[in-house]
C-alpha positions, 0 to 999 in steps of 0.5 A: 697110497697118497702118502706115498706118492707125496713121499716119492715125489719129495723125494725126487724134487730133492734131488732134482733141487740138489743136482741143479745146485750143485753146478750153480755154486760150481759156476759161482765159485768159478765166478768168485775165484776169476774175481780173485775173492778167493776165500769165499770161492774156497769155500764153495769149492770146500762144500762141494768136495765134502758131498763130492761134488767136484772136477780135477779144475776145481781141486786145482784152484783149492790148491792155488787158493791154499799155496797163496795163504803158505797153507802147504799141507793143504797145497799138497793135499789138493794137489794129489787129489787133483792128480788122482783125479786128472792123472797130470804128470806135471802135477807130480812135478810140482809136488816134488818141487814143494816137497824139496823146497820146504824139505818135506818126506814122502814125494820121492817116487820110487820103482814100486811106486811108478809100478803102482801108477802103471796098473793104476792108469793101464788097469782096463786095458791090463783086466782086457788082455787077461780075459782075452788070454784066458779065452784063446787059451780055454778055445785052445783046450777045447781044440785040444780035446777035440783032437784028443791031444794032450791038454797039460800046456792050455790048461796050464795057460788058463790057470796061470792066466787066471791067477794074473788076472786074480793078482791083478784086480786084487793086488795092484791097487796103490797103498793108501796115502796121507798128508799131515796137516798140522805142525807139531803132528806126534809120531807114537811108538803105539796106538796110545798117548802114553806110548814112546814119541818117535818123532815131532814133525809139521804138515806137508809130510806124505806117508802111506797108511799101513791100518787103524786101530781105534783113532790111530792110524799105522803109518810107514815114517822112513821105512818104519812104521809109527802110529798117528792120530787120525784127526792130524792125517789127511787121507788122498782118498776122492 
């Protein structure tokens, strides 16, 4: 019973102990970072996303850091982070702007995917209407019953409801998004190092990951797909 006890309490002192550092080196690397030692900010910063551990300004500061070093890739990479995280418009400006300056791919947004950012952002409140839908219209059927009226339109209503609610949770998420981050990244034909070179391209470039098989990630490289190996990817995922 002891043992246990000791156990638990390690336990817990644990993770008391990791929960107070984890503002401390936030509030150090700010400390480092309003110095302008930026290196040894960034990488506090870098510690504290890998146990993510983070704050849409921090991710911003990552970004700055990395676009003063020329590190692009890395630039852009913090910078979707930091707008997943924070949802600033200005954000996606900026992106746009980096993309066009170094000719970079995969920033352009389209209508599907301003329609993606739409149910991303309005999900909740999408989700509410819905269940608020389905409600009034299965109180209408019951009302219906009573009356012993045709119940062919309100039933019909909270199936369809249902299904939009359905469609809503499942199939509205945003594809998944990746940012190269090496120069002289290869696009194969195939998941294999023997397959046919689609083409060589340098880091920045964004594309949408389509699946995996082994270490080779299915990719979308100007509407046709292409395999890439998972180490040259860096996927927009918080």
């Amino acid at each position: 019973m002891q043992t246990r006890i000791s156990i638990i309490l390690s336990v817990l002192l644990f993770s008391f102990s990791a929960l107070a550092q984890g503002p401390e080196n936030l509030k150090e690397a700010d400390s480092l970072f309003r110095a302008k030692q930026y290196t040894q900010s960034y990488a506090l910063y870098d510690s504290l996303l890998a146990k993510k551990s983070y704050s849409a300004a921090m991710l911003l500061k990552m970004a700055f850091i990395q676009e003063g070093l020329n590190h692009t890739g890395l630039c852009l990479y913090y910078l979707n982070l930091y707008q997943r995280a924070s949802d600033d418009h200005q954000a996606a400006a900026k992106m746009e702007e980096l993309a066009e300056k170094n000719r970079l791919e995969g920033y352009r947004p389209t209508e599907l995917s301003s329609l993606y950012h739409f149910f991303e952002k309005n999900n909740l409140d999408i989700t509410r209407v819905f269940g608020a839908l389905i409600i009034l219209s299965f109180s209408i059927a019951l009302f219906q019953k009573k009356k012993k009226s045709s119940l062919k339109v309100p039933v019909f209503m909270v199936v369809l409801f249902c299904v939009c609610l359905f469609a809503t949770a499942n199939w509205t998420s945003p594809p998944e998004m990746a940012i190269v981050r090496h120069n002289r990244t290869y696009l194969m034909g195939g998941p294999s190092a023997g397959a046919s070179v689609v083409e060589i391209i340098g880091e920045g470039h964004r594309m949408t990951i389509l699946g995996k098989k082994d270490i080779w990630l299915r990719v979308k490289w100007r509407d046709k797909d292409a395999y890439v190996k998972e180490n040259n990817l860096l996927p927009v995922v918080l």
